[in-house]
C-alpha positions in Angstrom: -13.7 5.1 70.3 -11.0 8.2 70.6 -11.3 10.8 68.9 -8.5 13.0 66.7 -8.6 16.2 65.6 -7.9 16.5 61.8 -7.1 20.5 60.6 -7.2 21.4 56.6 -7.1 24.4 55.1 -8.9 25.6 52.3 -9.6 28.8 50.4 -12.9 30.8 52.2 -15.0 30.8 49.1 -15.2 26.9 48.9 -15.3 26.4 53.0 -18.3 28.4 52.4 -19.5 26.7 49.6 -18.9 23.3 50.7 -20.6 23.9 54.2 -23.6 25.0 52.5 -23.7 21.9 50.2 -22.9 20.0 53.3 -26.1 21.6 54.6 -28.0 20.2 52.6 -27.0 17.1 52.8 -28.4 17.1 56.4 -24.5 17.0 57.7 -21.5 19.2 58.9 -18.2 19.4 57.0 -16.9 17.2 60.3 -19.3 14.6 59.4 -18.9 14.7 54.9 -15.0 14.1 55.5 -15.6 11.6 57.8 -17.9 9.6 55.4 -14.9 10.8 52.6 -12.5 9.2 54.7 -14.4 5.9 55.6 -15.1 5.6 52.1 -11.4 5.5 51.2 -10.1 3.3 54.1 -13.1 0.7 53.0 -11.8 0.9 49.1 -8.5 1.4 49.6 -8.6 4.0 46.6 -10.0 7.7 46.3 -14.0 7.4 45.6 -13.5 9.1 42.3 -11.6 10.3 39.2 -9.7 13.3 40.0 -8.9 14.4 36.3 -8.1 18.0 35.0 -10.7 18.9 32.6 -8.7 21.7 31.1 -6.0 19.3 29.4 -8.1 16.0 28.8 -6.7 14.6 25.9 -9.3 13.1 23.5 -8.7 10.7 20.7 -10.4 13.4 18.0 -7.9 16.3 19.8 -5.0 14.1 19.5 -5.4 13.3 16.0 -6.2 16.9 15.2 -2.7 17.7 16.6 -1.1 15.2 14.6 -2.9 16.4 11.2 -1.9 20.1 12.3 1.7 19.0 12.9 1.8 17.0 9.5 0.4 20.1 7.6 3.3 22.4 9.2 5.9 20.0 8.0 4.3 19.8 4.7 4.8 23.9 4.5 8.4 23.3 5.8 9.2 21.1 3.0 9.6 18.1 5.4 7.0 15.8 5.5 9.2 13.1 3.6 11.6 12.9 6.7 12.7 9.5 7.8 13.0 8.5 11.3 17.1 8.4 11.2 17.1 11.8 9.1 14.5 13.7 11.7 16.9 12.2 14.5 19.6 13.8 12.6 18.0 16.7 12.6 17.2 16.7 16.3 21.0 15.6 17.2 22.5 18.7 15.1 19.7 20.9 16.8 20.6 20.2 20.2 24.4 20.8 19.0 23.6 24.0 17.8 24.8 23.5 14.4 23.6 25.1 11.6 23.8 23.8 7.8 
């Protein structure tokens, strides 16, 4: 089979890092993105979530935003809104007009 050369670049600290762990595993990096890129040819998907654990949104943190946003319009005096009058409100907001 021919071979291809396949360049990526990456910060030092985690080159370092990942050739150790690669190490370990009894492998080079060559070899790990190899078995990466097998992986995703056989599956025809990535081999695992990629998510961003710094924003997940949970169920419990989206309903405390919704309580915290329902007390602030409470304090504001506009919790009763209605859908046509906070529409309103948005439409005359984006206008710029003042009442």
């Amino acid at each position: 089979m021919a071979q291809s050369t396949f360049s990526v670049r990456m910060d030092e600290t985690l080159k370092k890092q990942f050739d150790g762990l690669c190490q370990e595993f009894g492998m080079n990096a060559s070899v790990a993105i190899n078995v990466f890129a097998r992986a995703v040819v056989r599956e025809r998907r990535i081999p695992f979530e990629i998510a961003s654990s710094d924003n997940e949104i949970t169920r419990e943190g989206a309903l405390d935003a919704i309580r915290a946003l329902r007390a602030r319009a409470k304090a504001n005096g506009v919790s009763g809104m209605t859908l046509d009058e906070i529409n309103e409100e948005i439409r005359r907001a984006r206008k710029g007009i003042d009442e």
